[in-house]
C-alpha positions in Angstrom: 87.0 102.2 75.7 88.7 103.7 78.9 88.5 100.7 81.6 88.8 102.7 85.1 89.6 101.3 88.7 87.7 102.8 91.6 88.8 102.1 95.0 89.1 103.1 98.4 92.2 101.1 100.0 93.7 102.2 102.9 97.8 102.6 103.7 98.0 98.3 104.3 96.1 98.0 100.7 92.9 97.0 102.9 89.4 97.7 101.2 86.7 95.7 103.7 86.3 93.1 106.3 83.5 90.7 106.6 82.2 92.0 103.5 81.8 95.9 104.5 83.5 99.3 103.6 85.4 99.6 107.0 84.9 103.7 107.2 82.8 106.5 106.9 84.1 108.8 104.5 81.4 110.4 103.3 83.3 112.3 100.5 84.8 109.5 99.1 81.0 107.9 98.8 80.1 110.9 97.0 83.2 111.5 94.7 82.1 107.8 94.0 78.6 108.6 93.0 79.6 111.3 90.5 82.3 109.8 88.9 80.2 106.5 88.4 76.8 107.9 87.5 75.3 107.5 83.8 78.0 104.6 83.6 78.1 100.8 82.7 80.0 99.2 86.6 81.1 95.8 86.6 82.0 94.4 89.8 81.7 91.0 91.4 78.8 89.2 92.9 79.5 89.5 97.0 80.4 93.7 95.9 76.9 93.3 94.8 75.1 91.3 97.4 77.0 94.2 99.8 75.6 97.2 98.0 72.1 95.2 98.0 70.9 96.4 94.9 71.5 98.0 91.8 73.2 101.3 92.2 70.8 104.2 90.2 71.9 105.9 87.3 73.9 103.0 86.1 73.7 99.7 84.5 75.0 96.8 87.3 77.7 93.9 85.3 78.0 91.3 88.1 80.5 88.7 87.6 79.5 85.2 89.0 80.1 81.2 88.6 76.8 81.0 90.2 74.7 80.0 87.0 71.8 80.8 88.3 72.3 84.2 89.9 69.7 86.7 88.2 69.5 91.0 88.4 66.3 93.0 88.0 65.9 93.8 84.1 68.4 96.6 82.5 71.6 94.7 84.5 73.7 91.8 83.0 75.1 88.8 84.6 78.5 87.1 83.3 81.0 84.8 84.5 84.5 85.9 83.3 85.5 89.8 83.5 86.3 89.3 80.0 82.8 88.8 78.8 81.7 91.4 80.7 83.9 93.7 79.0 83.4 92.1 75.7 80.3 93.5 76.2 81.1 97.1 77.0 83.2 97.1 73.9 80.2 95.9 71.6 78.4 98.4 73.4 80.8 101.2 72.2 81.0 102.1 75.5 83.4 105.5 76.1 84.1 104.4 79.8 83.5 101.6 82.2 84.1 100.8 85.7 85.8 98.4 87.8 84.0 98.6 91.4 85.4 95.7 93.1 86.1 93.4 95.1 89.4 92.0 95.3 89.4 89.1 93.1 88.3 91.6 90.1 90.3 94.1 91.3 93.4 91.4 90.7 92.1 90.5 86.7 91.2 93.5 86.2 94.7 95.4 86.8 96.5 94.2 83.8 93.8 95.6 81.3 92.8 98.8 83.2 93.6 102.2 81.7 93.0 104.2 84.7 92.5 104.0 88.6 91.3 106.0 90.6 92.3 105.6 94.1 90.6 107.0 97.4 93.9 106.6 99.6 93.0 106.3 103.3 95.4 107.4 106.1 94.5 104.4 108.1 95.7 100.7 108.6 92.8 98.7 109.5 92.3 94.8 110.0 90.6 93.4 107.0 90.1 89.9 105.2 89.9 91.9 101.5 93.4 93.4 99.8 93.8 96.1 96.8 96.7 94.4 94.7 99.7 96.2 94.9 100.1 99.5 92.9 103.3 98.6 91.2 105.2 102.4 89.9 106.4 100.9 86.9 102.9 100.1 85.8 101.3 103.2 86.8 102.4 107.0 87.4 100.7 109.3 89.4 98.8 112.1 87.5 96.9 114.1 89.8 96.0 114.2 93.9 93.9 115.7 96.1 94.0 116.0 99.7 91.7 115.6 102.3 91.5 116.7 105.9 89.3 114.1 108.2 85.9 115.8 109.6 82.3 115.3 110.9 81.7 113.7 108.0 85.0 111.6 107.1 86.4 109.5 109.4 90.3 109.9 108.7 92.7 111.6 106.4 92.4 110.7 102.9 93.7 111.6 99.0 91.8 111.2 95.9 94.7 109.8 93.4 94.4 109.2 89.6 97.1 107.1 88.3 97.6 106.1 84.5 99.0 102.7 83.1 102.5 103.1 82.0 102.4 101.9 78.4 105.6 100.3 77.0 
């Protein structure tokens, strides 16, 4: 099973503030929606008390130490990445992805196969970091530029980069 980062960080590795996306960039949201869709997401709970619901057209994995925390049938709780992806694995899924925010962005770095990075020509203030993209763990495979518009707020490059294996 292919376990894939998604993220939109800007140049200072910033990826929200007060528990928002900090810019519109309306191609990022849909290159988001595409690549996602018809796919298992895991992310953490405040990603999803941000998003406000379950996303459609795939299956919500929230990762909480809130025992109580419930999701609307068809979505799973856990409360350690690991399980979470214990789970894809029995599911024999092909592909799952890691939506956020930082703190399982940070486990999840070590195991991922894949991310894929919305880089943003900015430098905004923010209380939420993307770790570090370290080159010896990850080479750059493909990128695609992006002037900013009507409809996208500043500069940007969609980036794939691929864990180095030893």
């Amino acid at each position: 099973m292919k376990i894939s980062i998604i993220v939109a960080k800007a140049k200072n590795n910033v990826i929200g503030k007060d528990n928002q996306l900090i810019w519109k960039l309306s191609s990022d949201l849909k290159f988001f929606k595409q690549i996602t869709s018809g796919h298992h997401i895991i992310m953490g709970r405040k990603t999803y008390e941000s998003v406000g619901k379950p996303l459609p057209n795939r299956t919500s994995l929230v990762i909480t130490r809130n025992q109580d925390f419930t999701l609307p049938e068809g979505h799973h709780v856990f409360h350690s990445l690991q399980d979470a992806i214990k789970y894809c694995i029995g599911k024999h899924l092909d592909q799952v992805f890691i939506i956020g925010g930082a703190e399982i962005y940070n486990q999840a770095m070590d195991m991922a196969d894949e991310l894929l990075v919305t880089e943003v020509d900015a430098a905004p203030d923010g209380d939420v970091y993307f770790p570090e993209i370290k080159k010896e763990d990850w080479k750059k495979t493909s990128s695609e530029k992006h002037k900013r518009d009507e409809k996208n707020e500043y500069n940007f490059e969609f980036v794939t980069y691929k864990k180095i294996r030893p």
